[in-house]
N, C-alpha and C positions, 0 to 999 in steps of 0.2 A: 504494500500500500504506500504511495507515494504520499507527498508533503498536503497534495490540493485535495487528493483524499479523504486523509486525516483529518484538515480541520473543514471540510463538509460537515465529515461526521458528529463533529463537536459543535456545529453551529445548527445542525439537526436534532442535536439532544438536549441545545441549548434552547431553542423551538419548543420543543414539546415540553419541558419544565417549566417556561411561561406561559402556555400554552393551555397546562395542563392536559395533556390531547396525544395521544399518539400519534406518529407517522398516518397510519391506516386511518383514524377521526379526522386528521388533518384532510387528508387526501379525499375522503367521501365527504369532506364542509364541499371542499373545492368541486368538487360534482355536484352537488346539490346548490351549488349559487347561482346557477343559472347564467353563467358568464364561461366563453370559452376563449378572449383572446388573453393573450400574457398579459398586458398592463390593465384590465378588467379583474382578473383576478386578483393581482400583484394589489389594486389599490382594494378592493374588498377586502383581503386579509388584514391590509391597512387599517382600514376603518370598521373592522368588525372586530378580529383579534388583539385590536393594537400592536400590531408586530410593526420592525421598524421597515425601511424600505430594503435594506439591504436582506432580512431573514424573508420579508417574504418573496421579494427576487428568487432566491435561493431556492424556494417552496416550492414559487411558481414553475420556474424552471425544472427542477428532479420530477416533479407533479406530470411536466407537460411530456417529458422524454417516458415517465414510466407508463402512459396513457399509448406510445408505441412505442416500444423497446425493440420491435425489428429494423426499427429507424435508421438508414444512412446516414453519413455524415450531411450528405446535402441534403437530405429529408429532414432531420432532428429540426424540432423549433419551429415548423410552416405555420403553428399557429402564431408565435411571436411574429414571423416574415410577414406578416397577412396586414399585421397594424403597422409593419413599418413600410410594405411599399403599398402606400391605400392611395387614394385621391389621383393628383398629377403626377407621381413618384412609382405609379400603380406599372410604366411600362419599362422601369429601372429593373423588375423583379428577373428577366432573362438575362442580364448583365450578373445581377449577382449568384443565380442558379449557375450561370457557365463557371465562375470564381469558386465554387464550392466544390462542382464536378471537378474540376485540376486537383483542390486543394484535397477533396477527400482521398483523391490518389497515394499522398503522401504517407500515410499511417492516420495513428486513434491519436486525437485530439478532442479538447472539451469546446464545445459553442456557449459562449453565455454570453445571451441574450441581453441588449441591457435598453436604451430607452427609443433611440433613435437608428442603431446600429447595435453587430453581433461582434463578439470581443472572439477570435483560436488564441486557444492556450493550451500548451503541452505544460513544464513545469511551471512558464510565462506567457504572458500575453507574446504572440509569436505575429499578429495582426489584426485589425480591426476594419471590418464593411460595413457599407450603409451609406445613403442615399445622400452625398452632397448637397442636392438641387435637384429638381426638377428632373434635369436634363444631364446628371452624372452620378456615379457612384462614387465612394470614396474609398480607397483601400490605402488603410496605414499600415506600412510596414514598420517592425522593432529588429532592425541590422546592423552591424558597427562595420567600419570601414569599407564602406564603400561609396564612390565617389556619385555625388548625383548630377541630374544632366536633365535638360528640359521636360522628360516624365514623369523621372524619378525626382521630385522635389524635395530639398532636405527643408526640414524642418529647424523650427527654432528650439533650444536647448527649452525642457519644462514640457513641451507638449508630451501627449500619451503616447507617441510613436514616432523615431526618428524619421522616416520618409511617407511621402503621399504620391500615391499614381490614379489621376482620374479617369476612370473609364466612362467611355459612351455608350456602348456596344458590346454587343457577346463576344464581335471576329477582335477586340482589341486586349482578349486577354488571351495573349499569346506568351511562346515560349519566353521570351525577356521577362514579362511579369511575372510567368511563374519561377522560374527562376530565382527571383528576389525574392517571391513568398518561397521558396523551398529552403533560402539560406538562412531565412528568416526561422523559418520552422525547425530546421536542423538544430540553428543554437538556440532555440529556445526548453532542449529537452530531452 
């Protein structure tokens, strides 16, 4: 059992002592509230449990993967994906499915889900997707030394991920990006 694991699990048992509630109670509230996207449920637990935002992230997420456990990497979470590409963001959703299909090639990584974009993490956040605009997707990459060039944009020291590559398109996540998400993913675990 690795580091990310471990304190899962402690942040699950810490859950259910405020809670009062087991995993299994926890998990049939969450079926019986009548709410099936992530940030639906996430704020329910909120204001029904009092849990804070980050346990019930947490909830919502393990909640939404043990609802299909046959799940791909680029399956896992389409009910999170549903609220983040909705509206005019709605035809971003084939950009970031092509990004998942490369990236699930790679090996077992974790997807967490978070407000407006999906964080891969192996031991670390290794990248982060999700919908710049309208009209792009955003993939942060987390890689040291490597130099950047009018794709790969370096970022400023503080942000959550040293480089940005924006994509338009499914054909623009080619081997160069995967690439940097693969060196990315290597050292991240």
């Amino acid at each position: 059992m690795d580091a990310v694991e471990k304190a899962t699990l402690t942040q699950l048992a810490n859950i259910q002592a405020k809670t009062g509630q087991s995993l299994e109670q926890l998990y049939a509230a969450l079926r019986g509230s009548g709410r099936g996207k992530h940030g639906e449920l996430r704020d329910w637990l909120k204001a029904e449990l009092g849990l804070g935002h980050g346990d019930a992230n947490t909830l919502v997420t393990l909640f939404l993967k043990a609802q299909a456990p046959a799940a791909t990497p680029a399956a896992r979470g389409d009910a999170v994906l549903d609220g983040i590409y909705v509206g005019g963001k709605a035809g971003l959703r084939p950009v970031h499915d092509a990004l998942m299909a490369r990236i699930g090639a790679f090996g077992d990584f974790e997807i967490a889900p978070k407000k407006g974009y999906v964080s891969l993490r192996r031991k670390k956040q290794f990248a982060m997707i999700g919908p710049g605009s309208q009209t792009r997707v955003d993939v942060g990459i987390n890689m040291k030394g490597v130099d950047g060039t009018d794709r790969l944009r370096v970022l400023p020291p503080g942000k959550m991920t040293q480089y940005n590559v924006a994509v338009t398109k499914p054909a623009e996540v080619d081997d160069e990006l995967v690439g940097w998400l693969r060196t990315a993913y290597d050292a991240a675990g």
